[in-house]
Structure formats: structure tokens, C-alpha cells
C-alpha positions in Angstrom: 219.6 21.0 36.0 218.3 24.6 36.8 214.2 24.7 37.0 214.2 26.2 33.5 215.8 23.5 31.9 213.5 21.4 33.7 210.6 23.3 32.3 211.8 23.3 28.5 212.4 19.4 28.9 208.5 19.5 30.1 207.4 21.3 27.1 209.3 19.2 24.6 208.4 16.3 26.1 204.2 16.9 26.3 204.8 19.2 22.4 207.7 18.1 20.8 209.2 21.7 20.9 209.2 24.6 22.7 207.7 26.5 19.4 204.4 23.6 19.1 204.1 23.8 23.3 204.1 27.7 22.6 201.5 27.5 20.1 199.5 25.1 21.7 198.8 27.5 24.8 198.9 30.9 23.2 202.2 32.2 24.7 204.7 34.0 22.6 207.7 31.5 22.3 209.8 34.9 23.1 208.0 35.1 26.4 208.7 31.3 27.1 212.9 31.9 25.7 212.7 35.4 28.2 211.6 33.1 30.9 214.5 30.3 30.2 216.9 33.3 30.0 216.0 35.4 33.0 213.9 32.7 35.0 211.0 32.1 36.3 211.0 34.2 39.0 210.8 37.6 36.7 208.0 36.1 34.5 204.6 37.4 34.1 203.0 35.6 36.5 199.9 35.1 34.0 202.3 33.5 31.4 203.6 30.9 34.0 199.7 30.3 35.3 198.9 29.3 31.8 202.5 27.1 31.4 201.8 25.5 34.5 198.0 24.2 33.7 199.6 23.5 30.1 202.3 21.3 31.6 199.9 20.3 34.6 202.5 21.4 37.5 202.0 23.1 40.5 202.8 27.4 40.1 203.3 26.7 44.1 205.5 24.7 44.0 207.3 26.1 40.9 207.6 29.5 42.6 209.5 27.6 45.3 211.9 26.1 42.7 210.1 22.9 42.1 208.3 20.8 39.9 205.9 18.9 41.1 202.9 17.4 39.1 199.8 18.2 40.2 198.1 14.6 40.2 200.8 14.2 43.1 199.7 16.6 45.2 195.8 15.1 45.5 195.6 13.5 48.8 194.3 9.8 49.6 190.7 11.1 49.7 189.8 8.3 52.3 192.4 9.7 54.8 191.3 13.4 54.2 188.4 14.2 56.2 189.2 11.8 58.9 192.8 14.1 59.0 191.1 18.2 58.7 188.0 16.6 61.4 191.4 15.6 63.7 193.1 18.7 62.4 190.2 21.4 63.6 190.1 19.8 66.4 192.8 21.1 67.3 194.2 24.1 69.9 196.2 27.0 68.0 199.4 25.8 69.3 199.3 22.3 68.0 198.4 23.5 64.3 201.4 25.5 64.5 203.2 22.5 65.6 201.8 20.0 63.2 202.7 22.9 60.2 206.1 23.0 61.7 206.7 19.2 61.5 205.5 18.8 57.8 208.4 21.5 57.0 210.3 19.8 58.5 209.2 16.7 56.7 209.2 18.3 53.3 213.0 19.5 54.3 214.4 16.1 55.0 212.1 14.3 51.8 214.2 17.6 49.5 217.6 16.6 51.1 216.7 12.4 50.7 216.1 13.6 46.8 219.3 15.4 46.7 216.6 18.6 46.0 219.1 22.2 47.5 217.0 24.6 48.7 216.5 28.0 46.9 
């Protein structure tokens, strides 16, 4: 299922059509049938700011070609500060190195889900 179909499902789902979800957030449901048709990729990036807060998704992670719900990207506040205190402490090198291992992580967690990478 391409990332479009993904996003119509979304909208149907929350609205109970594409043409209710449309009115709902005040984007022309031509604009949301261009954006099926051509993808998201060439959308206004405006229209998919507003579809994204409507649908409650990440635009990150929907520019990389996934959908991810923004209440699952909010950390376990308890572990936070205790990780960015560890984190500053830091030396350049070992940030890179602890950026280059959650990569890595996301990459194996995408293949695990049977995600293809765009």
C-alpha cells in the first residue's frame, strides 16, 4: 500500500470520506485527489502541514515515506532528562556515534516491519 493510500485510509477512517476530512480542515478535496495522484512528495508543503495535524501524524516522518502517529513519537518522559544530561555529556565523536547507531536501529526496526526504504 503506497503512502497515499495509506493517507486516504486515515482520512476516511478519522471523517468518513475524503470530501468530510477535506471540509473539516479547509483543504480543497482537489488538492487532497492531486496529492493521491502525484504524491506527497510534490504537495504544497502547507497543505500536508495542515493534513498531518488533522490526521495527527508526523510531516517528518511522512516526508520519509512513513506514517507514524505522533502520540508514538513522545518519549518515556522519566527516561528523558536522565538520557539528553548523559547525551551532552558527551565528546563530538560519540554523538555522532550514538546518531549512527539509532539509524541503524530505525533500519533494522523498518526491515523487522517488512517497511522498504524510499
Amino acid at each position: 500500500m503506497t503512502i497515499e493510500e495509506q493517507l486516504r485510509d486515515l482520512m476516511i477512517k478519522k471523517s468518513g470520506s475524503v470530501n468530510k476530512f477535506s471540509q473539516e480542515i479547509g483543504v480543497p478535496q482537489s488538492t487532497i485527489f492531486s496529492i493521491f495522484q502525484r504524491g506527497v512528495g510534490k504537495a504544497n508543503i502547507n497543505s500536508i502541514i495542515t493534513i498531518c495535524k488533522a490526521l495527527r501524524i508526523s510531516t517528518d516522518e511522512l516526508a520519509n515515506g512513513r506514517i507514524v502517529p505522533i502520540d508514538n513519537m513522545l518519549p518515556d518522559l522519566e527516561v528523558l532528562p536522565n538520557f539528553w544530561m548523559t547525551y551532552n555529556g558527551l565528546n563530538d565523536k560519540n554523538k555522532e556515534q550514538v546518531a549512527n547507531y539509532i539509524e541503524f536501529l530505525r533500519k533494522m526496526q523498518d526491515e523487522e516491519n517488512g517497511k522498504e526504504e524510499k
